[in-house]
DOVO-555876 format. One line per 5 residues: number of its first residue (from 1); their letters; for each residue x, y, z of C-alpha. Coordinates in nm, 2 decimals, always signed. Each point is the difference from the previous one (the first is absolute). Layout:
NUM = a = X:Y:Z | ... .
end
This chain:
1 = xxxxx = -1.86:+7.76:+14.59 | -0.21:+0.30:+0.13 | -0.02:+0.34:-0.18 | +0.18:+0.21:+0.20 | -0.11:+0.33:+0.14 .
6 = xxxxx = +0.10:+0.25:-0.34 | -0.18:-0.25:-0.22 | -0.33:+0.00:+0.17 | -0.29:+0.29:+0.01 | -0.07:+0.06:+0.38 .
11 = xxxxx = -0.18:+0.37:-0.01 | -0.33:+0.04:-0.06 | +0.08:+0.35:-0.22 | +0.28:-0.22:-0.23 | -0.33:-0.27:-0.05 .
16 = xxxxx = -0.23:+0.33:-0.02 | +0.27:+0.12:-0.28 | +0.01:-0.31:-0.21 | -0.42:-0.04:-0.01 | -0.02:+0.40:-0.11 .
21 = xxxxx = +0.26:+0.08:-0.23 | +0.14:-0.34:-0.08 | -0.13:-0.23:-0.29 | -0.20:-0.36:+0.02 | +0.08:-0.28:-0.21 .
26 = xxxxx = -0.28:-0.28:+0.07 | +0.15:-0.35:-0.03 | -0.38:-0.13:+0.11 | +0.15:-0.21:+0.30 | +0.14:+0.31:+0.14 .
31 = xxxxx = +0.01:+0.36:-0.06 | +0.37:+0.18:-0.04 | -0.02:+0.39:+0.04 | +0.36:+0.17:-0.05 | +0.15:+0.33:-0.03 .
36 = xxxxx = +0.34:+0.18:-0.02 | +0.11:+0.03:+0.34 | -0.01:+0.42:+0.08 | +0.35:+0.16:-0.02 | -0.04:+0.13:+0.37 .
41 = xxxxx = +0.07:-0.37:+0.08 | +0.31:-0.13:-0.03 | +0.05:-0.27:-0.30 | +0.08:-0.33:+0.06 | -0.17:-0.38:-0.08 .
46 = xxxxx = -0.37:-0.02:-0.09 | -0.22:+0.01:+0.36 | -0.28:-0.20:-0.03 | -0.37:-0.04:+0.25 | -0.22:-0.28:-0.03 .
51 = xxxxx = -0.36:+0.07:+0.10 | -0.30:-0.28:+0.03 | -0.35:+0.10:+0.08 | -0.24:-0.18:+0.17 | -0.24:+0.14:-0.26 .
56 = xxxxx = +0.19:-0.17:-0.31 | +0.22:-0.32:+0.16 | -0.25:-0.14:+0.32 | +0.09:-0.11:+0.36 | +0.36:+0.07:+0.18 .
61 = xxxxx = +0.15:-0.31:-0.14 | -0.07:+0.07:-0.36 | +0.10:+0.36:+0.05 | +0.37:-0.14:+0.14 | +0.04:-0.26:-0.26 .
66 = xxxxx = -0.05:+0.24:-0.25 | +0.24:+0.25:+0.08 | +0.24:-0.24:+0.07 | -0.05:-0.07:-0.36 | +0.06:+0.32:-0.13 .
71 = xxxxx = +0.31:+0.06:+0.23 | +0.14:-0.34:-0.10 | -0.03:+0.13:-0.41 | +0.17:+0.31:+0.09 | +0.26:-0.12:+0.18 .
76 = xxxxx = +0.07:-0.28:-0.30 | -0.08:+0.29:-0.23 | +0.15:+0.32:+0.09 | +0.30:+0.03:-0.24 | -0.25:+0.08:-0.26 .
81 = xxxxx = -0.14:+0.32:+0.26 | +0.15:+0.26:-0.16 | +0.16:+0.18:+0.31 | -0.14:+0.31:+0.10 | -0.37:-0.11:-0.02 .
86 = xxxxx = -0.26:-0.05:+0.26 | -0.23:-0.31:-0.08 | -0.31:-0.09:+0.22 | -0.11:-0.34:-0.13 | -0.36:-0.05:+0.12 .
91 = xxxxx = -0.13:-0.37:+0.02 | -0.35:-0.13:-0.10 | -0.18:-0.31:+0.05 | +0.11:-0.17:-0.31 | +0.39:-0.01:+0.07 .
96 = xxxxx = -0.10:-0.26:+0.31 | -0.16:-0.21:-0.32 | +0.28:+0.03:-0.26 | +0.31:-0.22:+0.02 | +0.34:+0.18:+0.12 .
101 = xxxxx = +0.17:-0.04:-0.31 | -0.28:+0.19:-0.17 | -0.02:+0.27:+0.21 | +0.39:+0.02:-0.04 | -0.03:-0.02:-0.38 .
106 = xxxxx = -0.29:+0.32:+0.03 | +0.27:+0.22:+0.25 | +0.27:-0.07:-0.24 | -0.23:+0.14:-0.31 | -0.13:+0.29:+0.22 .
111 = xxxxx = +0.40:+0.05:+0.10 | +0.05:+0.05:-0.36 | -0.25:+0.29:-0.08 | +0.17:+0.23:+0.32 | +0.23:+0.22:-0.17 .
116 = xxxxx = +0.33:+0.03:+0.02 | +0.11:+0.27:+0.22 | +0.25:+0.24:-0.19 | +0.23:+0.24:+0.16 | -0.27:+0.29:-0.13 .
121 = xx = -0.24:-0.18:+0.20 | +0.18:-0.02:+0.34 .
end
């Protein structure tokens, strides 16, 4: 199942927002930057972007199989996306080296220290 179009980051200025007012939360494998989504965009499901460097994940195929990681965790993981957040999960070298289940078991932590989006908040 693909993430469709209003669950996905596609602008440059929402992943520009994220990085510069948003918050990181570094799992080690991967890096997960979020923020409240601004209330000049509608409100909806958690959007995510997945980013891979060449700098911190190697050649074309490592970059691919990594963020095909990171989608696949979000896509298994998402009910626990508060909605109304923008994440950008950024890989690193070391989530090609760990086992799926663990990097599942790290998202599922990291999941658990986003806060819970409140009516206030929104």
């Amino acid at each position: 199942m693909r993430l469709r179009a209003g669950q996905r980051l596609r602008r440059n200025d929402d992943f520009r927002a994220v990085r510069e007012l948003g918050r990181r939360i570094d799992c080690g494998a991967f890096m997960l930057t979020w923020c409240v989504r601004p209330p000049d965009r509608p409100a909806g499901p958690a959007r995510v972007g997945v980013v891979a460097s060449r700098a911190s994940v190697g050649d074309a195929v490592h970059r691919n199989r990594a963020k095909r990681r990171l989608r696949t965790l979000y896509r298994q993981h998402q009910h626990l996306v508060p909605p109304g957040l923008d994440l950008v999960l950024t890989a690193r070298a070391a989530l090609l080296r760990l086992e799926f289940a663990e990097a599942a078991r790290r998202f599922v932590s990291t999941c658990s220290k986003l806060p819970p989006l409140s009516a206030s908040n929104a």
